[in-house]
N, C-alpha and C positions, 0 to 999 in steps of 0.2 A: 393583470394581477401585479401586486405590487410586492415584493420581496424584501426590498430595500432593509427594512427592519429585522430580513430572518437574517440566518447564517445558515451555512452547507450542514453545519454540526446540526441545527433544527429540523433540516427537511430529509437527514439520512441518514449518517453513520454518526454517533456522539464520537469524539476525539478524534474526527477525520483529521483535523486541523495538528493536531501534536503528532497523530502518529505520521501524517505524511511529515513532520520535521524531521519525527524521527528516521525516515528511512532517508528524508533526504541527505540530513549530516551523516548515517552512514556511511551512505551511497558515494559521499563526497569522498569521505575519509579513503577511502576504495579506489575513488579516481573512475568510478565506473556508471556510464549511460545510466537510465533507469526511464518507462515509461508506467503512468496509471494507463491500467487498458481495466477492460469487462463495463461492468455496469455503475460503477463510479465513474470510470471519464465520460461516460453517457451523461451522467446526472449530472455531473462538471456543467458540461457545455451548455446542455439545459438552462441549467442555472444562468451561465452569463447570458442566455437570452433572454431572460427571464419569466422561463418556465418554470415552473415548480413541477421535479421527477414525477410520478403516478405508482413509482416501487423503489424501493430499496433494496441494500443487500445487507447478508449480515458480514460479508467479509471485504478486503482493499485486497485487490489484484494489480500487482508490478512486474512489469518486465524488465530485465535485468540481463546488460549486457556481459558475457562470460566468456571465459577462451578454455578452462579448465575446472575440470571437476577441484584440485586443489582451493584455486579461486572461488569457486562457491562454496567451499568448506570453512572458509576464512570468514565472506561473509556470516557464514551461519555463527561463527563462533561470536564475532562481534553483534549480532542480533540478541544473540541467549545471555550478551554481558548485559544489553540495554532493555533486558528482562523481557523480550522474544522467545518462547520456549518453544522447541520442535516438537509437532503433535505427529501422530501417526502416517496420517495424509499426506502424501509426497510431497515437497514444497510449502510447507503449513508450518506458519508458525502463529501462537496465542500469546497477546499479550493480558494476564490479569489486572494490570493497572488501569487496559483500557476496555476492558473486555470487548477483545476484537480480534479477529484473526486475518492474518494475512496472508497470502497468498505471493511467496518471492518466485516467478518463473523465468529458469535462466535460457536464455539463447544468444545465436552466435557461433564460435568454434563449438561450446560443449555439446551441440545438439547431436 
């Protein structure tokens, strides 16, 4: 199968591509680790071999290295500036620009 012509945005999440900027310049700003895990880095890796995934998800899962619940409160607050809103769901945040939700999971010290 030849892919060459898709992008990750076609074969899964629309805005995968902005919103991982977005969390990466966060994450930067922060100074702090961050991995994609769940079924996006599945579909990732897929991808560079040139499979095309068989499912999607509707949300991006990161892990997020943390030492203090303060520390994760900081992120949260710089998420909700870059229009990240905290939904219900522990660790959830929506974004309506991309309509996507993300899932921040901290581990580490704060565990």
């Amino acid at each position: 199968m030849n892919i060459s012509n898709q992008t990750y945005k076609e074969l899964a999440i629309p805005y995968f591509k902005e919103v991982f900027e977005d969390i990466d310049k966060i994450m930067s700003a922060h100074h702090l680790p961050y991995y994609l895990i769940g079924v996006s880095a599945i579909a990732l890796e897929l991808l560079k071999k040139g499979i095309k995934p068989n499912r999607g998800t509707k949300d991006i899962d990161f892990a997020i290295m943390v030492s203090t619940i303060h520390q994760y409160e900081e992120i949260s607050k710089t998420l909700t500036n870059e229009g990240y809103n905290k939904v219900k769901a522990p660790w959830t945040f929506y974004s309506e620009k991309y309509n996507v939700a993300i899932d921040i999971l901290p581990f580490g010290e704060i565990e």
